[in-house]
N, C-alpha and C positions, 0 to 999 in steps of 0.2 A: 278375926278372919283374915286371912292371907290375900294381898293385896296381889289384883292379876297381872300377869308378868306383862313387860311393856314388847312392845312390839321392836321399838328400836332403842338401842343403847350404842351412848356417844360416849366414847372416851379421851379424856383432856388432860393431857399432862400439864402439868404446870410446875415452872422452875423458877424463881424469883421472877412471879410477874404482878407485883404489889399496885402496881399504879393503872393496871389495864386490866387484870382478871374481873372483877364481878364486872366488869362492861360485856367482857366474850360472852359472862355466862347468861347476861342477861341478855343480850343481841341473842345468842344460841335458843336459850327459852322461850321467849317471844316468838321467833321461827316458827320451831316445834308447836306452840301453843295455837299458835294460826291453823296448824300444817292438817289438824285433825289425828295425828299422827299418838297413839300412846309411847311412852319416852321414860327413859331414865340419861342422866346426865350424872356422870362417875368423874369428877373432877379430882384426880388424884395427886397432893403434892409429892415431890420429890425431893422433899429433905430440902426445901427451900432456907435460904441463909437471911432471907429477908421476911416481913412481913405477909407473905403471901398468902400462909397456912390460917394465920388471923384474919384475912378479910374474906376468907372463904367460908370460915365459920361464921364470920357474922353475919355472912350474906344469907346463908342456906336457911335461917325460917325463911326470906321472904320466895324460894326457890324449889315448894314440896317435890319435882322431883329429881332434886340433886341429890346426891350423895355423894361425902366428901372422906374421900380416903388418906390418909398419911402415913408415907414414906417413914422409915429412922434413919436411911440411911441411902446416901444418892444410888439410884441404880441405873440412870439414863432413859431416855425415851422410849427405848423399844422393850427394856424390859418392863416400865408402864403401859404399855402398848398391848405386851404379853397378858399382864395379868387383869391389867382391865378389861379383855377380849376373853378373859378366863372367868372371870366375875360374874361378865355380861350374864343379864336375862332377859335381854332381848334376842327376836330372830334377826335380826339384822343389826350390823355394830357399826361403827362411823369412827373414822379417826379423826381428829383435826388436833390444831394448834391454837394455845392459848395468848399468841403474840399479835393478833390482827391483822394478820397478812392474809389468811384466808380467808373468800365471802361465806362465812357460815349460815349467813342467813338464807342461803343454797341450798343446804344438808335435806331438806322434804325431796327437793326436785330430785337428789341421788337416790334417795331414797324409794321415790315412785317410779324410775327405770327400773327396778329390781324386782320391784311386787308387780308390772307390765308386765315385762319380760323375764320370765325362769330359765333362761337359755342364758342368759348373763351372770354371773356370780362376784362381782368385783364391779363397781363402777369408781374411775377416777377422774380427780378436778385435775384435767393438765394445766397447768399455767400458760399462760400468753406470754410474758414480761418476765424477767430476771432482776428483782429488786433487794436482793441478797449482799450483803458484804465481799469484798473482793470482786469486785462484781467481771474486770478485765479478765482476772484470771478462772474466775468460776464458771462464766458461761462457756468459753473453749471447753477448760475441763468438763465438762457436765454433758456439754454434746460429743465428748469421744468417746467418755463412760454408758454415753447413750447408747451412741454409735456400736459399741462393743458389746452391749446386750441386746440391740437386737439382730446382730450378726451369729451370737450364738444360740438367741431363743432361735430365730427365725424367722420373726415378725418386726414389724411397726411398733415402736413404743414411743408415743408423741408426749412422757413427761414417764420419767423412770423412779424419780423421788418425791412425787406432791404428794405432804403430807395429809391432804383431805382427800379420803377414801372412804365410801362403803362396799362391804361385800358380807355373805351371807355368812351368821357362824358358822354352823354346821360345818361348810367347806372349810373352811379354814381352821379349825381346830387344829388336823393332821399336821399343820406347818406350825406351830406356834414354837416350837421344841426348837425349831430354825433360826427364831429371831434371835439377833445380836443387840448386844444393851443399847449399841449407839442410833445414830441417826438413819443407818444405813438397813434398817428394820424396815423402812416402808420398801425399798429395794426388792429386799429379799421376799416379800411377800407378794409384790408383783411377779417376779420371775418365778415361785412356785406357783400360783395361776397359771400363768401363762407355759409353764414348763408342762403342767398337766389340762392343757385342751380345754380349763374352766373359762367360761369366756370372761372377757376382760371388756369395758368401755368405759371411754374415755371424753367427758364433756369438760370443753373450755371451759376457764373461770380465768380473773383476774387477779393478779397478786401483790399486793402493796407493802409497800416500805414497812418494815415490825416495828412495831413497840418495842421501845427498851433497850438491852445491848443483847447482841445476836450469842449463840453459844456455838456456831458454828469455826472450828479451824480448819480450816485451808488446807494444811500439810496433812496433817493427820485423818481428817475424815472425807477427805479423796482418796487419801493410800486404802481406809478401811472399803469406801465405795468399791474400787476395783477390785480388792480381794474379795469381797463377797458377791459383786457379778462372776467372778470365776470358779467361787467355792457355790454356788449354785448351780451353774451351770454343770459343771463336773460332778454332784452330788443327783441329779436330775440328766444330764445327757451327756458322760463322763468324752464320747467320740468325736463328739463339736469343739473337745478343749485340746482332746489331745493327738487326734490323729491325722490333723493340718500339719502341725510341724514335725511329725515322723514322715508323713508325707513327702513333706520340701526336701528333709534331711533324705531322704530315700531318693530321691529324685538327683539331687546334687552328689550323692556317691554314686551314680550311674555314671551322670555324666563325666562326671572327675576320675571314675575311673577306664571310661572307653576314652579319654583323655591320655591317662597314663598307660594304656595298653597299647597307644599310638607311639607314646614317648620312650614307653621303655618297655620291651614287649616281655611279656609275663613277668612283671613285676609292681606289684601296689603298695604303694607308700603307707607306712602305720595311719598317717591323717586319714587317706580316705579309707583303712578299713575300721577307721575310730569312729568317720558318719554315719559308715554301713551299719555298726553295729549300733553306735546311740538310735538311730532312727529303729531297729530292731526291737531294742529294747522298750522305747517312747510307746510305738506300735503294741507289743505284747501288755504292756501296763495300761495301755486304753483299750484292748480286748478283755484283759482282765476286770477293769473297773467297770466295762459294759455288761461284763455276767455279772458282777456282786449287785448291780443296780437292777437289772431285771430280776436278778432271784432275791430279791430285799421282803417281798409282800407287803410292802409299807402305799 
């Protein structure tokens, strides 16, 4: 007989985390097991170069409802992210982290905002504290990347990247197809929410120093963070990215040129009729992209 599908399913990547994982899974289990809550726990390695895959196996008899998935070959968080959220057979799926930095033993309490309240579809742990690596250079960045997603959703976003989330499958199905392999997958899944009027809430939690050594770089998964608050935002509200700076540019061949009609009367320098027209053009490609996205049916 076909065992009943669990109500919430948590997804756990794990990347060489040999020395801390069956603690997460078992901190996480205990929770759940308190919580009243039926559960499945998809602890998925990702082509771990250490030990990881092994102690996952041998922890899972004392763990019925784990189940342990293995990678062949690295694909990154979000595409773990992806298909553990694909896998799921719960109605409701939980992201978190297998490094210790998030309070997993939380995950009930997101979880019972969601079954209260059906007017919500996303509940996130925002962080208090920045205990991250690079940490001088991480927190500026993170609050401009912030800063810049909610200037083009529109709203408040008091934590744009915390990896411990719940939101309901169903909703989120539509956007999976969205996510990018890297870190920047909890991103983009907020701003698709948020892009479409699903509500979003946001409960404090605490975030502590990780386990292990971080897989976060600095250079590289900031450059990816702000192309993908952009490549969202312009995929969902193509007007907000692009027709500010046709605007300006429109604005500044006005005045440069009732400037130059002062200076040299009917006659306009190739520059300002080079603004006139890039702002033209800017303008026609963000009309354009706002028909392809209202006529998409997606």
């Amino acid at each position: 007989m076909e065992d009943a599908k669990p109500y919430v399913t948590i997804v756990l990547p794990c990347y060489n985390e040999q020395d801390h994982v069956v603690l997460e899974v078992d901190r996480i289990c205990k929770a759940m097991d308190s919580s009243g809550y039926s559960y499945e726990l998809l602890a998925i390695d990702d082509c771990s170069t250490d030990g990881t895959l092994d102690r996952l196996r041998e922890a899972a008899p004392q763990y019925p409802h784990m189940r342990v998935i293995a990678f062949h070959r690295n694909g990154g968080s979000g595409t773990v992210r992806r298909i553990g959220t694909q896998e799921a057979r719960g109605e409701i799926v939980v992201w978190t982290d297998a490094d210790m930095t998030y309070p997993n033993e939380r995950i009930p309490e997101l979880v019972a905002i969601l079954e209260k309240d059906s007017t919500i579809d996303q509940v996130v742990g925002a962080r208090t504290s920045e205990q991250g690596s690079h940490k001088l250079l991480r927190v500026p960045a993170k609050w401009f990347i912030r800063k810049v997603a909610e200037l083009l959703a529109g709203q408040e976003i008091p934590d744009l990247n915390s990896g411990m989330r719940a939101f309901r499958r169903s909703v989120a199905l539509p956007y999976l197809r969205l996510l990018p392999p890297g870190f920047s997958c909890v991103t983009t899944i907020t701003l698709a929410f948020l892009s479409n009027q699903h509500g979003v809430h946001y409960v404090p939690i605490e975030y502590s120093k990780r386990a292990g050594k971080s897989k976060f770089n600095f250079v590289s998964d900031a450059y990816r963070y702000i192309l993908q608050v952009l490549r969202m935002v312009m995929y969902f509200n193509p007007l907000k990215v692009l027709m500010p700076p046709s605007l300006v540019l429109l604005g500044v061949a006005l005045v440069k040129g009732v400037v130059d009609m002062v200076r040299h009367p009917f006659y306009f320098p190739a520059s300002t009729v080079m603004v006139f027209l890039t702002s033209l053009i800017i303008g026609s490609l963000a009309l354009l992209a706002d028909l392809i996205v209202r006529s998409r049916g997606d």
